[in-house]
TITIKOL-25248 format. One record per atom (N, C-alpha, C): x, y, z; residue in one letter. Coordinates in pm, whole numbers, plus 50000, padded with zeros to 5 digits. Each point is the difference from the previous one (the first is absolute). Example, Ala and Ser with C-alpha at 12.3 -4.5 7.8 and 13.67 -1.06 7.14 Angstrom:
! TITIKOL-25248
513194943150780a;499115011950000a;500905012050000a;499655010549928s;500825011950006s;499235010950073s;
This chain:
! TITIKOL-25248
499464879649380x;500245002750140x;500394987050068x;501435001550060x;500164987550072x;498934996450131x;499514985149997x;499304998050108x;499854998450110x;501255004550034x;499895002650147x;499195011850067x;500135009449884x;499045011950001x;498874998449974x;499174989049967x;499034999550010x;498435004050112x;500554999150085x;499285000050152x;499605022649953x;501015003549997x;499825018549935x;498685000249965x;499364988149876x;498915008649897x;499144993550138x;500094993350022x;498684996050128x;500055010950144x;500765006749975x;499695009650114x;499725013049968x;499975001849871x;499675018450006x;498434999149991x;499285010650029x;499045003449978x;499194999249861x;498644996349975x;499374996049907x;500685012649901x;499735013250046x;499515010449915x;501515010050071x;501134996149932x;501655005750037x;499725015549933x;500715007650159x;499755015149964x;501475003149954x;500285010549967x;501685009250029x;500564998850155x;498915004750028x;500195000650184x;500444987650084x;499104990549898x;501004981150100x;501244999949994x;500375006049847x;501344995649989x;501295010350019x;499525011349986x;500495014250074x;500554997950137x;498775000050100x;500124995450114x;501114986950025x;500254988949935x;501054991150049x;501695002549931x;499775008649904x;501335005649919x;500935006650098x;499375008150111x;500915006550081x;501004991150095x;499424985650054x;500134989950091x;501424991849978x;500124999949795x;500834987049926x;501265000350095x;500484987950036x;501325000150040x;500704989249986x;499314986549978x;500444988349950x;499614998049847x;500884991249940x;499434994749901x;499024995549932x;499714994750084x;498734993949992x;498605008749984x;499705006750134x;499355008250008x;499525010149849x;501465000949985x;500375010149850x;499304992249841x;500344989050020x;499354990649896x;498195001650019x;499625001150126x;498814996150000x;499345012949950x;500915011850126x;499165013749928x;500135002149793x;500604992649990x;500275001549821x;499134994549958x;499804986450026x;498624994749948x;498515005650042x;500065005450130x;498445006449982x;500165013649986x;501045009349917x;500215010949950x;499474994349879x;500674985849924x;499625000849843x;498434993650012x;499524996350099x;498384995149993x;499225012850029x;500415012750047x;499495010950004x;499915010349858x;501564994649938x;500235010449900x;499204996449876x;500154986749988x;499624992149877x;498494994050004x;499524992850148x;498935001849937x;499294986549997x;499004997749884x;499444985649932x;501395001949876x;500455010449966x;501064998249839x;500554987050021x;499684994749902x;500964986349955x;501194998850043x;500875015949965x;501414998649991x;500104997750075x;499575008350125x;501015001350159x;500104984550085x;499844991249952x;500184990850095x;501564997449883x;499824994349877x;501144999049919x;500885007550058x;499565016250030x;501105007849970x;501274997550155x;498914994850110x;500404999850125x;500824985450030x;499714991349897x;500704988549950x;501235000750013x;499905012749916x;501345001049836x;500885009950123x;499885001150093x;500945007750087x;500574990550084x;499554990150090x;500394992850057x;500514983049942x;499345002149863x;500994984749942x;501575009649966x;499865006149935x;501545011349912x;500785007150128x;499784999950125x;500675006050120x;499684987050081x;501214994950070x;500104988250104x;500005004750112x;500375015150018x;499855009450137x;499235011549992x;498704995249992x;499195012349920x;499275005250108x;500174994150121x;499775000250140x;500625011750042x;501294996350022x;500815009650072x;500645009749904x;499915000049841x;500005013649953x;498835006350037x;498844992449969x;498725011150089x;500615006850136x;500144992650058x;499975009550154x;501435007749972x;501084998449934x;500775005950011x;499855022449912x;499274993049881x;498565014249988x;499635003850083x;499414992850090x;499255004950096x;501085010550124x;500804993849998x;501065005150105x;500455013249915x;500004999649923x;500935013749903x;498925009249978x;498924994250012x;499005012350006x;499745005950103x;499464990550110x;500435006750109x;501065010050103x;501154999149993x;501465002349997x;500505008749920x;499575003749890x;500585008049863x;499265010649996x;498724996949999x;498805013950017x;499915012950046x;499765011550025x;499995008050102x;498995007450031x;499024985749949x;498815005650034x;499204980149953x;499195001250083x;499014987249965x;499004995849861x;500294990549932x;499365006149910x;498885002749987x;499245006749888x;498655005850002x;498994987949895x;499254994850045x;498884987249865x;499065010349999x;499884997949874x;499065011549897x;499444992149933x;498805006849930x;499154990849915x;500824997049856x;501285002250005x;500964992049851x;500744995850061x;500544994750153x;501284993450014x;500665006450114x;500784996450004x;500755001750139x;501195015649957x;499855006350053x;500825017049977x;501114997350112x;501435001249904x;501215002950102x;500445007750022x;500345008250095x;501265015249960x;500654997049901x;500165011349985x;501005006849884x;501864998550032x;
């Protein structure tokens, strides 16, 4: 994780629900923002697992705009949808 993002793991909550990060997914509109909700999506998804910090690494060293492809997801989900999506206890459900 580049360190500028660092300041992220010092602000979520001890004990990260679905709902912290649910709740700020609807908001993304900058880059940035989009980077951050990614990193405390993968500190929600992953966990204590070893991997997920590697794995959250291995996205932002191998993408130099891993920023604004995030939010640009974010925009196509929003925008593309025709319906909001639904977080379920396996993941995020899109229309069909």
């Amino acid at each position: 994780m580049p360190s500028e993002y660092a300041f992220v793991l010092d602000r979520l909550p001890e004990l990260i629900q679905r709902s912290d990060v649910a709740a700020e997914a609807v908001a993304v509109d900058e880059p940035a923002h989009a980077a951050e909700l990614f990193i405390a999506a993968m500190v929600w998804g992953y966990g204590r697992i070893g991997y997920g910090p590697w794995r959250t690494a291995r996205v932002f060293a191998s993408n130099h705009d891993a920023a604004r492809t995030l939010a640009e997801a974010a925009r196509l989900v929003r925008t593309k949808a025709d319906r909001r999506p639904s977080i379920g206890s396996h993941g995020i459900g899109l229309p069909a």
